[in-house]
Biopython code that builds the backbone (N, CA, C, O; Angstrom):
import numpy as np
from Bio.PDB.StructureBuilder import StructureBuilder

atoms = [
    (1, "UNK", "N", (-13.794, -59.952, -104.567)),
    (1, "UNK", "CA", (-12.995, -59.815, -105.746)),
    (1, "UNK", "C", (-12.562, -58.375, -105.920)),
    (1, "UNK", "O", (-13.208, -57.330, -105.847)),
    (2, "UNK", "N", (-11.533, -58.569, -106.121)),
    (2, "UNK", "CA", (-10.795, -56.983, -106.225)),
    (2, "UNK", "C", (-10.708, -56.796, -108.003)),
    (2, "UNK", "O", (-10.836, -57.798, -108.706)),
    (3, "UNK", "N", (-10.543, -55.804, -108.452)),
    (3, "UNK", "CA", (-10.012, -55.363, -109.603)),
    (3, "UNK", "C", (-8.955, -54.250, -109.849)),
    (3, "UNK", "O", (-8.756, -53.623, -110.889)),
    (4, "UNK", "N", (-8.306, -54.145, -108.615)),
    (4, "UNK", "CA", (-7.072, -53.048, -108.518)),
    (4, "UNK", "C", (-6.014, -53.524, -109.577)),
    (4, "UNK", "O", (-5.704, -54.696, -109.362)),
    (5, "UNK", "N", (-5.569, -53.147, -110.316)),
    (5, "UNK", "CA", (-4.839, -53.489, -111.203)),
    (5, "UNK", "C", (-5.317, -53.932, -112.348)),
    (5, "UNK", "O", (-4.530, -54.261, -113.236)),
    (6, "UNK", "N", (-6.545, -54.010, -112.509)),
    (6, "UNK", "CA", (-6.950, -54.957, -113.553)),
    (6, "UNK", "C", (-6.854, -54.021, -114.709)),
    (6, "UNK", "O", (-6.129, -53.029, -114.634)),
    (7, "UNK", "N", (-7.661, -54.335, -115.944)),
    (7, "UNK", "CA", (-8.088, -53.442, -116.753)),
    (7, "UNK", "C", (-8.806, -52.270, -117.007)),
    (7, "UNK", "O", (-10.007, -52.513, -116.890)),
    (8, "UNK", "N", (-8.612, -51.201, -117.280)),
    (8, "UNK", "CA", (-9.204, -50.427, -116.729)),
    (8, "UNK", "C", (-9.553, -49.387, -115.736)),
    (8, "UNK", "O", (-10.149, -48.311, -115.680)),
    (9, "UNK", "N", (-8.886, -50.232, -114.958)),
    (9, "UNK", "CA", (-8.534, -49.656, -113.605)),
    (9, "UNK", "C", (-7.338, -48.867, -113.270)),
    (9, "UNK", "O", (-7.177, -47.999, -112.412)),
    (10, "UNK", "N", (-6.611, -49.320, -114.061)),
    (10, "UNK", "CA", (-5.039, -48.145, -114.402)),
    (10, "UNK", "C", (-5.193, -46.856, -114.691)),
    (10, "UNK", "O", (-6.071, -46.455, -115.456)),
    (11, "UNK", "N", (-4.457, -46.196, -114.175)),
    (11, "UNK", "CA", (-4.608, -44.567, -114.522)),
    (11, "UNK", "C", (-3.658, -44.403, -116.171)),
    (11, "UNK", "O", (-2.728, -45.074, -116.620)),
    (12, "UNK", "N", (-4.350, -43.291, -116.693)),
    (12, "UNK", "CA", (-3.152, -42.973, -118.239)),
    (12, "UNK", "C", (-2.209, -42.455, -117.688)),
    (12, "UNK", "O", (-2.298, -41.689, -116.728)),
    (13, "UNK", "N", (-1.161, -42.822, -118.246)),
    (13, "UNK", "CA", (0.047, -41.920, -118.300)),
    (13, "UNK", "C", (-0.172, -40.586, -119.585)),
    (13, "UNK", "O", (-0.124, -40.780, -120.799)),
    (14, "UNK", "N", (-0.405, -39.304, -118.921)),
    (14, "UNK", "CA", (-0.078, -38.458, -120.141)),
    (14, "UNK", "C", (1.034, -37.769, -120.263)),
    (14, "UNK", "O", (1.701, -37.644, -119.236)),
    (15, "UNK", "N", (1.685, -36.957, -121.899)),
    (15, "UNK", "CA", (2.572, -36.579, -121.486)),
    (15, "UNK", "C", (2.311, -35.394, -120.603)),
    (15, "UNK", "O", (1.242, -34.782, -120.610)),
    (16, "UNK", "N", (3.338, -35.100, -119.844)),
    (16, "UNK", "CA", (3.408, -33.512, -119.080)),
    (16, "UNK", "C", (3.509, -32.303, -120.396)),
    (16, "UNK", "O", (3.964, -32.515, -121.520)),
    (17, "UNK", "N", (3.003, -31.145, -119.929)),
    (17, "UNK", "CA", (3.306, -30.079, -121.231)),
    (17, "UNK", "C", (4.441, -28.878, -120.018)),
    (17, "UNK", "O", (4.265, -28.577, -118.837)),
    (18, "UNK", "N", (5.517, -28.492, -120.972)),
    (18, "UNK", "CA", (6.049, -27.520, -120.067)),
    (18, "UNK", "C", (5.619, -26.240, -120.065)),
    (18, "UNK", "O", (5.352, -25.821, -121.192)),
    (19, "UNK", "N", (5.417, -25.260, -118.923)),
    (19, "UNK", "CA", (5.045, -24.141, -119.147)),
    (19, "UNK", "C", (5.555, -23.539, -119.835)),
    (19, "UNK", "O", (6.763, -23.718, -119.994)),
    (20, "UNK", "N", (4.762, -22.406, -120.663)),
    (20, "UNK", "CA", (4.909, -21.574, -121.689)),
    (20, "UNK", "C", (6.254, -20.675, -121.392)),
    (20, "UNK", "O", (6.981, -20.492, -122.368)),
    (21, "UNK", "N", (6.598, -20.177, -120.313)),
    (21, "UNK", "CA", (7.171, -19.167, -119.813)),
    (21, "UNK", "C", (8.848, -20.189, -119.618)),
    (21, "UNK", "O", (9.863, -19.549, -119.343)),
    (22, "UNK", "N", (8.906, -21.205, -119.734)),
    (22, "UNK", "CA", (9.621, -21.847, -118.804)),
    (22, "UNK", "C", (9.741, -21.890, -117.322)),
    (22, "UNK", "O", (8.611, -21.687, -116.878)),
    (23, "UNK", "N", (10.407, -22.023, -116.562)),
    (23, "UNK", "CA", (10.674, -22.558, -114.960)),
    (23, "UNK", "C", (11.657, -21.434, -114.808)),
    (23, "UNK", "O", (12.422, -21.008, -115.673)),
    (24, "UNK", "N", (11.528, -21.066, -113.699)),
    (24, "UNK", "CA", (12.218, -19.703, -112.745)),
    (24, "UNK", "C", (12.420, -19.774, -111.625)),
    (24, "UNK", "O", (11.467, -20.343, -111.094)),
    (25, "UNK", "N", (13.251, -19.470, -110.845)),
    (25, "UNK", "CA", (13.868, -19.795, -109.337)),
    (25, "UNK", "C", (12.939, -19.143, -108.558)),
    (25, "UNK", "O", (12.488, -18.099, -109.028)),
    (26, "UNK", "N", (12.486, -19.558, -107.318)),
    (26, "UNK", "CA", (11.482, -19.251, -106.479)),
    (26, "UNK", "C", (12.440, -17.997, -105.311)),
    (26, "UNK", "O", (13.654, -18.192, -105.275)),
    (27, "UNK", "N", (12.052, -17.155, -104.692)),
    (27, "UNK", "CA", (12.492, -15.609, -104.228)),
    (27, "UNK", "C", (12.792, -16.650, -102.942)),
    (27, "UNK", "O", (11.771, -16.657, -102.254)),
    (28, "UNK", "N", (13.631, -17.374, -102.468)),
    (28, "UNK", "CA", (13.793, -18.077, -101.436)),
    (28, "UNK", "C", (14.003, -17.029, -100.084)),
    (28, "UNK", "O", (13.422, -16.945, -99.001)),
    (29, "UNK", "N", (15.275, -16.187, -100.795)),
    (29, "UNK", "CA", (15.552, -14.630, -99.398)),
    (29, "UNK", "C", (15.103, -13.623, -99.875)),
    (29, "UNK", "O", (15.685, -12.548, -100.014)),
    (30, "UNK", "N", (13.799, -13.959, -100.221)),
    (30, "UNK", "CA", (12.634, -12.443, -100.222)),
    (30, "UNK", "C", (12.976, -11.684, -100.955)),
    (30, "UNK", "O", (12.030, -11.072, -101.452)),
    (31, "UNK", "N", (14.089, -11.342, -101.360)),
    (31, "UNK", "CA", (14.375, -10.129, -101.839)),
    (31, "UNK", "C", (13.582, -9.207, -102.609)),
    (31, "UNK", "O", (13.956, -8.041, -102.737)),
    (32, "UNK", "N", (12.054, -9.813, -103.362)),
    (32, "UNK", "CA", (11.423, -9.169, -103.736)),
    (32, "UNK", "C", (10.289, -9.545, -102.980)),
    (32, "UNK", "O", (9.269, -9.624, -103.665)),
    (33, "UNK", "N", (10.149, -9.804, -101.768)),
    (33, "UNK", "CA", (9.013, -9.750, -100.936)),
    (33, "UNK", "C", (8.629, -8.496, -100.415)),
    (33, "UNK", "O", (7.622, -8.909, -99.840)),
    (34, "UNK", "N", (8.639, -7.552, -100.219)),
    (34, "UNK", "CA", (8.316, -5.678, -99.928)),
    (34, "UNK", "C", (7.067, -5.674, -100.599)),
    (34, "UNK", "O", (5.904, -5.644, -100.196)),
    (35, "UNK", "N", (7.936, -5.738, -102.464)),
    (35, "UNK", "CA", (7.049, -5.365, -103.511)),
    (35, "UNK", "C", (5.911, -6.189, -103.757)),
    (35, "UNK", "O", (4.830, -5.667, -104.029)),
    (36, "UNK", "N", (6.065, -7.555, -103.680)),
    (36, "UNK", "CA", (4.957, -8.593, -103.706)),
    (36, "UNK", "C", (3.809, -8.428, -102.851)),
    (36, "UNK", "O", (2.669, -8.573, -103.292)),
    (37, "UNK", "N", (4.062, -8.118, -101.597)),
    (37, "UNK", "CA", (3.378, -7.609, -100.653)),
    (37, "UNK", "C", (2.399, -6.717, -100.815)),
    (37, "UNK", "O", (1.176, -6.792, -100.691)),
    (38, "UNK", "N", (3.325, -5.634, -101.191)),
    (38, "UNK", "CA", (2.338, -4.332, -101.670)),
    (38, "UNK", "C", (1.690, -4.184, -102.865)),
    (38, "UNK", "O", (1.145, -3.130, -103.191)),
    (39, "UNK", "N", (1.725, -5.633, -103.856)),
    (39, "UNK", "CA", (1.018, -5.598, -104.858)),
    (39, "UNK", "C", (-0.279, -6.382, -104.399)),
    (39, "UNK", "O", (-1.363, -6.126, -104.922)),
    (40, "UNK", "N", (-0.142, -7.392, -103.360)),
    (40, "UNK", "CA", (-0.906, -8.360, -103.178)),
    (40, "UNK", "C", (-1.860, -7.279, -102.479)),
    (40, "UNK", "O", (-2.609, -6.515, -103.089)),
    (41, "UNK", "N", (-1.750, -7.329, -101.522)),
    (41, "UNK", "CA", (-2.347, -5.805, -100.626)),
    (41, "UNK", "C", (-3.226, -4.595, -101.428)),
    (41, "UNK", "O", (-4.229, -4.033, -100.987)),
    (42, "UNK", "N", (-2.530, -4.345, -102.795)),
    (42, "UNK", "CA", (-3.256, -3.047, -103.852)),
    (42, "UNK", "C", (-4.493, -4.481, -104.369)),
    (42, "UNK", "O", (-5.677, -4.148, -104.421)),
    (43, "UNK", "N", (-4.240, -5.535, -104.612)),
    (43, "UNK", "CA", (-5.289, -6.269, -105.393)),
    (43, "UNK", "C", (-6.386, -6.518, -104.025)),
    (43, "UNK", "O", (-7.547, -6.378, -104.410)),
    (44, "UNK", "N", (-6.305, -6.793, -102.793)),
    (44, "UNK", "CA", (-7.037, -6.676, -102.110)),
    (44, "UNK", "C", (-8.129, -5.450, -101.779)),
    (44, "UNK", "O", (-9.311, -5.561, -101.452)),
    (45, "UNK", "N", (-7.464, -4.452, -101.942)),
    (45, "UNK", "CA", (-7.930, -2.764, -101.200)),
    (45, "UNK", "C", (-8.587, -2.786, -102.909)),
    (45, "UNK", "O", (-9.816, -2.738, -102.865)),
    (46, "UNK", "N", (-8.226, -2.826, -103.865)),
    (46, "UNK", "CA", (-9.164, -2.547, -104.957)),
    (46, "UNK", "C", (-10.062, -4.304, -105.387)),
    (46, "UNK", "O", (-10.424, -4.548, -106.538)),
    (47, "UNK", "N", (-10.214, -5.057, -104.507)),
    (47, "UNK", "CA", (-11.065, -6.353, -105.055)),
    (47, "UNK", "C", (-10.492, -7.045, -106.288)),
    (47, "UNK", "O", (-11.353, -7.535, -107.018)),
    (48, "UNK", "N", (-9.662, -7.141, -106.545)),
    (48, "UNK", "CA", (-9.280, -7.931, -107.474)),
    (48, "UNK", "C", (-9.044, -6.790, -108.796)),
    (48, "UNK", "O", (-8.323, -7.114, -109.739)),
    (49, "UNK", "N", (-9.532, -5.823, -108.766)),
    (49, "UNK", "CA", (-9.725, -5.264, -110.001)),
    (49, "UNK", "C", (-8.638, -4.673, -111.027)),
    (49, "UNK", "O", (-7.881, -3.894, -110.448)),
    (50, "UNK", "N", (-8.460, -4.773, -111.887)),
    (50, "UNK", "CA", (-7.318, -4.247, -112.767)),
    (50, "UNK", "C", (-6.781, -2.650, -112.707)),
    (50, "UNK", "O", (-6.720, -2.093, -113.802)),
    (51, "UNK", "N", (-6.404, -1.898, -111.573)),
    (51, "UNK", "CA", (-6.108, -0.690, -110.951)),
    (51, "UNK", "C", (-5.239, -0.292, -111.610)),
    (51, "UNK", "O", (-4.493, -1.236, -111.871)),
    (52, "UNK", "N", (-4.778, 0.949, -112.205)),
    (52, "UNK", "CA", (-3.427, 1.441, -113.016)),
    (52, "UNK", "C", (-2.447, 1.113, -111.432)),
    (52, "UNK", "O", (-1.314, 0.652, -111.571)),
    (53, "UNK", "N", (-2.941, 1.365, -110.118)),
    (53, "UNK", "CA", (-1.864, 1.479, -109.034)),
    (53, "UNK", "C", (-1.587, 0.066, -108.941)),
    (53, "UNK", "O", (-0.636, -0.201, -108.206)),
    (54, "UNK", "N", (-2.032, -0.686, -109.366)),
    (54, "UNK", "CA", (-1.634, -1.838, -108.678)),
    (54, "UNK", "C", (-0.893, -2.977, -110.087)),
    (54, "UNK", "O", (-0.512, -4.129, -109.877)),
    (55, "UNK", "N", (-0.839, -2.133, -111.722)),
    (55, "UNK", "CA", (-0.620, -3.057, -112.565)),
    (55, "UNK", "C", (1.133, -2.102, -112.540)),
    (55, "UNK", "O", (2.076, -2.500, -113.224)),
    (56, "UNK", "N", (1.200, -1.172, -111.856)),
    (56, "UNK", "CA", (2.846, -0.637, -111.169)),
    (56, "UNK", "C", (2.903, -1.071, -110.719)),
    (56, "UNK", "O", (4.115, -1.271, -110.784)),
    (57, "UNK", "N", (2.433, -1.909, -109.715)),
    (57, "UNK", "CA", (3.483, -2.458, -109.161)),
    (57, "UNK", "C", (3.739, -3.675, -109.235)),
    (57, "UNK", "O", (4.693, -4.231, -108.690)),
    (58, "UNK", "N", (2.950, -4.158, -109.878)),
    (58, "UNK", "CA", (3.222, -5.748, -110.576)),
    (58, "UNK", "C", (4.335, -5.047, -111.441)),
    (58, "UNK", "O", (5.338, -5.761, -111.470)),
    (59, "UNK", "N", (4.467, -4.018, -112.071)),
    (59, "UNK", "CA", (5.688, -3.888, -113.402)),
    (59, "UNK", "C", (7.109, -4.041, -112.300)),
    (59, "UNK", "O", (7.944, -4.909, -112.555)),
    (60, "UNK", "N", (7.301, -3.049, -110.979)),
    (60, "UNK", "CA", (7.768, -3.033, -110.237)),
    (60, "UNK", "C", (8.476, -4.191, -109.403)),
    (60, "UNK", "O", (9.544, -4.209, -108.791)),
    (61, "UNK", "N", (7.212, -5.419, -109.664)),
    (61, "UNK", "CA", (7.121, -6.761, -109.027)),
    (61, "UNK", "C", (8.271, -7.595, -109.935)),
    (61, "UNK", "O", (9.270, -8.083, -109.406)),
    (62, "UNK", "N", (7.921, -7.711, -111.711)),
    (62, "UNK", "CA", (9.189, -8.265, -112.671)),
    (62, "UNK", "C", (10.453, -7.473, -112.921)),
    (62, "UNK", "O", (11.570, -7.899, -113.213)),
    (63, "UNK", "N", (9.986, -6.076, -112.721)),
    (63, "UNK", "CA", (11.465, -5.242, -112.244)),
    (63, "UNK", "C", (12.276, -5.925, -111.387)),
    (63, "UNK", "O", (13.375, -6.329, -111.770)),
    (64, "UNK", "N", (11.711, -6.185, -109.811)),
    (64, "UNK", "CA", (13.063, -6.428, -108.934)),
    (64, "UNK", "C", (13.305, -7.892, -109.293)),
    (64, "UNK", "O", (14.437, -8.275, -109.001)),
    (65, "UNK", "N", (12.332, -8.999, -109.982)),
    (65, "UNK", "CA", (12.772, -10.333, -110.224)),
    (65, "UNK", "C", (13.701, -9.930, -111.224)),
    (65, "UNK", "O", (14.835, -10.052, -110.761)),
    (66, "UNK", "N", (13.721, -9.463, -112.498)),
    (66, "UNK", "CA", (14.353, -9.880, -113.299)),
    (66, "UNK", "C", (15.842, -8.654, -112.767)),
    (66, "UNK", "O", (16.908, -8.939, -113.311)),
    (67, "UNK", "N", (15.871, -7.570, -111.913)),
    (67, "UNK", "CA", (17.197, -7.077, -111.542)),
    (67, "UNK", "C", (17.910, -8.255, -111.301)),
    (67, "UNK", "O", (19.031, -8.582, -111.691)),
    (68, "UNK", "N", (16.936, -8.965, -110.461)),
    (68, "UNK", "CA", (18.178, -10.245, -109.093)),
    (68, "UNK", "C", (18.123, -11.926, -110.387)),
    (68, "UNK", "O", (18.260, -13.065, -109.939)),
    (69, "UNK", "N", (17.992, -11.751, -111.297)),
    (69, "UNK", "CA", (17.948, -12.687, -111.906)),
    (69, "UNK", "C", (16.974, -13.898, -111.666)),
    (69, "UNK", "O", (17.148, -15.044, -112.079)),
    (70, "UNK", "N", (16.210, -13.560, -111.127)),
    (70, "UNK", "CA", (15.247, -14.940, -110.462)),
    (70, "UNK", "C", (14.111, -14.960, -111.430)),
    (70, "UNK", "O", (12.993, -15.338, -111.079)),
    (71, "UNK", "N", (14.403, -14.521, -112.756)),
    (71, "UNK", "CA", (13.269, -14.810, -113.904)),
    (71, "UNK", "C", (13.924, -13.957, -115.435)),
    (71, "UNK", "O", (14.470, -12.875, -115.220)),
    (72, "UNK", "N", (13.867, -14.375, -116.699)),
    (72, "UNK", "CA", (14.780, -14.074, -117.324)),
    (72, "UNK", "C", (14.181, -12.777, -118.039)),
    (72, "UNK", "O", (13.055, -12.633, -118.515)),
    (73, "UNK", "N", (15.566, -11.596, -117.969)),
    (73, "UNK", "CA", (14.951, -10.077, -118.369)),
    (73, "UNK", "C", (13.972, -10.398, -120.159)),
    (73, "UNK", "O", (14.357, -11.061, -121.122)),
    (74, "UNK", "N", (12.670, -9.607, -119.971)),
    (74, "UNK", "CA", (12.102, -9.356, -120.780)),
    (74, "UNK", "C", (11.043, -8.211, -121.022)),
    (74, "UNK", "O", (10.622, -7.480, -120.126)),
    (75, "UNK", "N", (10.648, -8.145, -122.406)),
    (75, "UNK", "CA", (10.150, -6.312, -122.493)),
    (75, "UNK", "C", (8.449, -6.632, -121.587)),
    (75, "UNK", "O", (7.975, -7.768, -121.551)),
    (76, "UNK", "N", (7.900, -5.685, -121.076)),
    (76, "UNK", "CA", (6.771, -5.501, -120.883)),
    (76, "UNK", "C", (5.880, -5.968, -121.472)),
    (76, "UNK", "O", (5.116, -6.791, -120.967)),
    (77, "UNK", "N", (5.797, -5.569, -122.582)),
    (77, "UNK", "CA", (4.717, -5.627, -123.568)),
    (77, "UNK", "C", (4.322, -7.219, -123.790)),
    (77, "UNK", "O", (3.217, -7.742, -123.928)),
    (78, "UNK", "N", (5.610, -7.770, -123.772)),
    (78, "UNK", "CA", (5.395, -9.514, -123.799)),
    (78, "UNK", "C", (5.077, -10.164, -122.568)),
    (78, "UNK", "O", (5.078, -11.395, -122.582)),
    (79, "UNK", "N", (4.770, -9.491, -121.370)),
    (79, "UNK", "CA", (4.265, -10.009, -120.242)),
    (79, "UNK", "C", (3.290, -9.347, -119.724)),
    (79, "UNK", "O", (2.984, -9.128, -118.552)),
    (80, "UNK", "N", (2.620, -8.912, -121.164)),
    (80, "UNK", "CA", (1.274, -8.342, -121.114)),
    (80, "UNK", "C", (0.975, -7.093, -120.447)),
    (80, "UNK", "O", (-0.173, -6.873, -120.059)),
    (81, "UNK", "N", (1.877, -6.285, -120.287)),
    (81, "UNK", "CA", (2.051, -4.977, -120.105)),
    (81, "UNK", "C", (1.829, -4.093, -121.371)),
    (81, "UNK", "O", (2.813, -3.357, -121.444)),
    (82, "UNK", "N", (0.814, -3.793, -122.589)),
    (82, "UNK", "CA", (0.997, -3.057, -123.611)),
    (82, "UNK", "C", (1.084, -1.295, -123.138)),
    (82, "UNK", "O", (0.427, -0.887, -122.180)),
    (83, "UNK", "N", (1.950, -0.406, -123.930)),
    (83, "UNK", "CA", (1.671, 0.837, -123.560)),
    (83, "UNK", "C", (0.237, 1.192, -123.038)),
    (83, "UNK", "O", (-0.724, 0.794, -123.696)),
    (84, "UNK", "N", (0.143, 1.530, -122.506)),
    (84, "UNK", "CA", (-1.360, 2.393, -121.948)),
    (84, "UNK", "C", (-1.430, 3.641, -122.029)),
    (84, "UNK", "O", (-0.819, 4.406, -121.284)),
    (85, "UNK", "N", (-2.240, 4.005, -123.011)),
    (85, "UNK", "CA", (-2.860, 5.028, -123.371)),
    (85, "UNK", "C", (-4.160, 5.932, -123.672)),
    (85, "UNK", "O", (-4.597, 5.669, -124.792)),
    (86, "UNK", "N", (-4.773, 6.742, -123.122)),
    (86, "UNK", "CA", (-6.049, 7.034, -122.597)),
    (86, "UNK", "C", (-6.835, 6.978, -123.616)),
    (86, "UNK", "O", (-6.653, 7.789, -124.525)),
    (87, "UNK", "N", (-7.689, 6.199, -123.691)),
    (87, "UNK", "CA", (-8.862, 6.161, -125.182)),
    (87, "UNK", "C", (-9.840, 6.866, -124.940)),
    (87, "UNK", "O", (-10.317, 7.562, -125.837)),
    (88, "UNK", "N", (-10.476, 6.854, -123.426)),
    (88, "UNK", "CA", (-11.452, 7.555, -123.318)),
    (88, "UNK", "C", (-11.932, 9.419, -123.743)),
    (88, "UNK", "O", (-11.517, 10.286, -122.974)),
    (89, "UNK", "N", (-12.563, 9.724, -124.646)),
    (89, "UNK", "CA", (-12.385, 11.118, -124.237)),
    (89, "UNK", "C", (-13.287, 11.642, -123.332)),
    (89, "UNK", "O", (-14.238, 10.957, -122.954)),
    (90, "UNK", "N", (-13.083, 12.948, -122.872)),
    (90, "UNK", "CA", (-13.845, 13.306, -121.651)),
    (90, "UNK", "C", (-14.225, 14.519, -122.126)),
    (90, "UNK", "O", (-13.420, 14.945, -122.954)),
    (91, "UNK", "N", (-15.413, 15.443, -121.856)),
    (91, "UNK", "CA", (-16.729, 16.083, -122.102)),
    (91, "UNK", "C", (-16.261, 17.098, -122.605)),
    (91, "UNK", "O", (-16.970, 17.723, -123.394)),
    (92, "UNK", "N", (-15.047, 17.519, -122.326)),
    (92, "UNK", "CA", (-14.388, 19.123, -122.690)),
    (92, "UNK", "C", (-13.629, 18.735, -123.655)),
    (92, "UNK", "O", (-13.501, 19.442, -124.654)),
    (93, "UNK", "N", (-13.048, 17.649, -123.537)),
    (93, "UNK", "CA", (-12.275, 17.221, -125.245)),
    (93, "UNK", "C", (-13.562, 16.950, -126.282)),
    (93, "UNK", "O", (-13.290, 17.276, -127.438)),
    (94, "UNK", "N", (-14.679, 16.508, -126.124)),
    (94, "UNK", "CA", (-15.483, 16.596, -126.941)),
    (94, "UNK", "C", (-16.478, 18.231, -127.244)),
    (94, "UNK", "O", (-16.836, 18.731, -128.311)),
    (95, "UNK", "N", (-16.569, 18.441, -126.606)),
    (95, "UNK", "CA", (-16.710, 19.958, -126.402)),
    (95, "UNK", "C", (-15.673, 20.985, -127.408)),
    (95, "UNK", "O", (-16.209, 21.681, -128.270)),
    (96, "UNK", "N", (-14.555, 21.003, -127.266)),
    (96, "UNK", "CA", (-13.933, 21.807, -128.041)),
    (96, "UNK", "C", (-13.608, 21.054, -129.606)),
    (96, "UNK", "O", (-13.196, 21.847, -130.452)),
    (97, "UNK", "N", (-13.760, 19.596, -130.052)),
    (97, "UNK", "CA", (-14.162, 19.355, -131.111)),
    (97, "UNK", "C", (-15.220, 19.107, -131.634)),
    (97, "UNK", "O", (-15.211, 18.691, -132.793)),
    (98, "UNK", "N", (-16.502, 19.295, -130.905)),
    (98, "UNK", "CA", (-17.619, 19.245, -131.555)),
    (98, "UNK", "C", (-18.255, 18.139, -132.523)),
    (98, "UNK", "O", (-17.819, 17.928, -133.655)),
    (99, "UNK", "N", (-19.273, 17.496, -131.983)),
    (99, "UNK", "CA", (-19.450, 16.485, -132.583)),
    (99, "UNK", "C", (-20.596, 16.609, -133.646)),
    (99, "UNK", "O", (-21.090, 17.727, -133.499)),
    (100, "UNK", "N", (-21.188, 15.967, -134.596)),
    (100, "UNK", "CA", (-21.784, 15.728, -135.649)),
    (100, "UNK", "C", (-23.203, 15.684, -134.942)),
    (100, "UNK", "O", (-23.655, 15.133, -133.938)),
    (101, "UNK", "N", (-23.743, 16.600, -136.022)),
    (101, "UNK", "CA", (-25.205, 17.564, -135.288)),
    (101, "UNK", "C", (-25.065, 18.518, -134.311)),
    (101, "UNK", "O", (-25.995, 19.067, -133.721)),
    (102, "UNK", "N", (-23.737, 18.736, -134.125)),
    (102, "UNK", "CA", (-23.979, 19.679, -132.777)),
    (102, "UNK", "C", (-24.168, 21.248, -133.373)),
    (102, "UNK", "O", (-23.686, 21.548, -134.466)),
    (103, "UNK", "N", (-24.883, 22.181, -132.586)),
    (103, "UNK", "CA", (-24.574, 23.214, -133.263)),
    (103, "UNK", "C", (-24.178, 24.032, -132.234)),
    (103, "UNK", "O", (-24.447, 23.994, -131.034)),
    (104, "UNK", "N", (-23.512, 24.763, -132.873)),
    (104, "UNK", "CA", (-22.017, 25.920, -131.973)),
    (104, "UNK", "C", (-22.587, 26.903, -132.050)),
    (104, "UNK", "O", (-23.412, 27.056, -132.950)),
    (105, "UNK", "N", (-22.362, 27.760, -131.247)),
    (105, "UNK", "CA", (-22.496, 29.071, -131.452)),
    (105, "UNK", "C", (-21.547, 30.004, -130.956)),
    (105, "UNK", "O", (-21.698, 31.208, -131.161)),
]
sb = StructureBuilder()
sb.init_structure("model")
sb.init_model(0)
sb.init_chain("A")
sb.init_seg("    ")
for serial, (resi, resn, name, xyz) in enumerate(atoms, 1):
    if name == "N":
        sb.init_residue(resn, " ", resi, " ")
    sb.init_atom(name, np.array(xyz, "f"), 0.0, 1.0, " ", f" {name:<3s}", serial, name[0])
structure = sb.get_structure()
């Protein structure tokens, strides 16, 4: 006895959801294959890791898509590029403002 078809046995139909970004033409004549390359390559040589060298050239990477139209122009910041700006301070910037308890002489 089979039950292929029976009850149950049907798969759901769900709806599809469309991507957030919409749909974009795939780089068929490379034209931004150089840069892809050398981004893929910076994520390798640094392990995956989030590198200032390698999040250039991903900027570099939606630069030449959106020059050649193969993805639609938009700002940075909305493709998760926010300004970057150094939060850290370092020993001599704390040094010449002096921190709480310190004593100067």
């Amino acid at each position: 006895m089979s039950t292929f078809g029976g009850p149950g046995g049907r798969q759901l139909a769900g709806k599809p959801t469309p991507p957030e970004r919409g749909s974009f033409p795939l780089d068929h004549d490379g034209e931004c294959k150089s840069v892809m390359t050398s981004y893929l390559a910076c994520m390798k040589k640094r392990k995956g890791m989030n590198d200032p060298e390698c999040r250039e050239l991903a900027k570099s990477y939606l630069t030449c898509r959106m020059d050649r139209n193969l993805m639609a122009r938009d700002e940075f910041k909305n493709l998760g590029f926010a300004d970057e700006k150094p939060t850290t301070a370092t020993k001599e910037d704390s040094a010449d403002k002096g921190e709480k308890g310190e004593l100067r002489w």
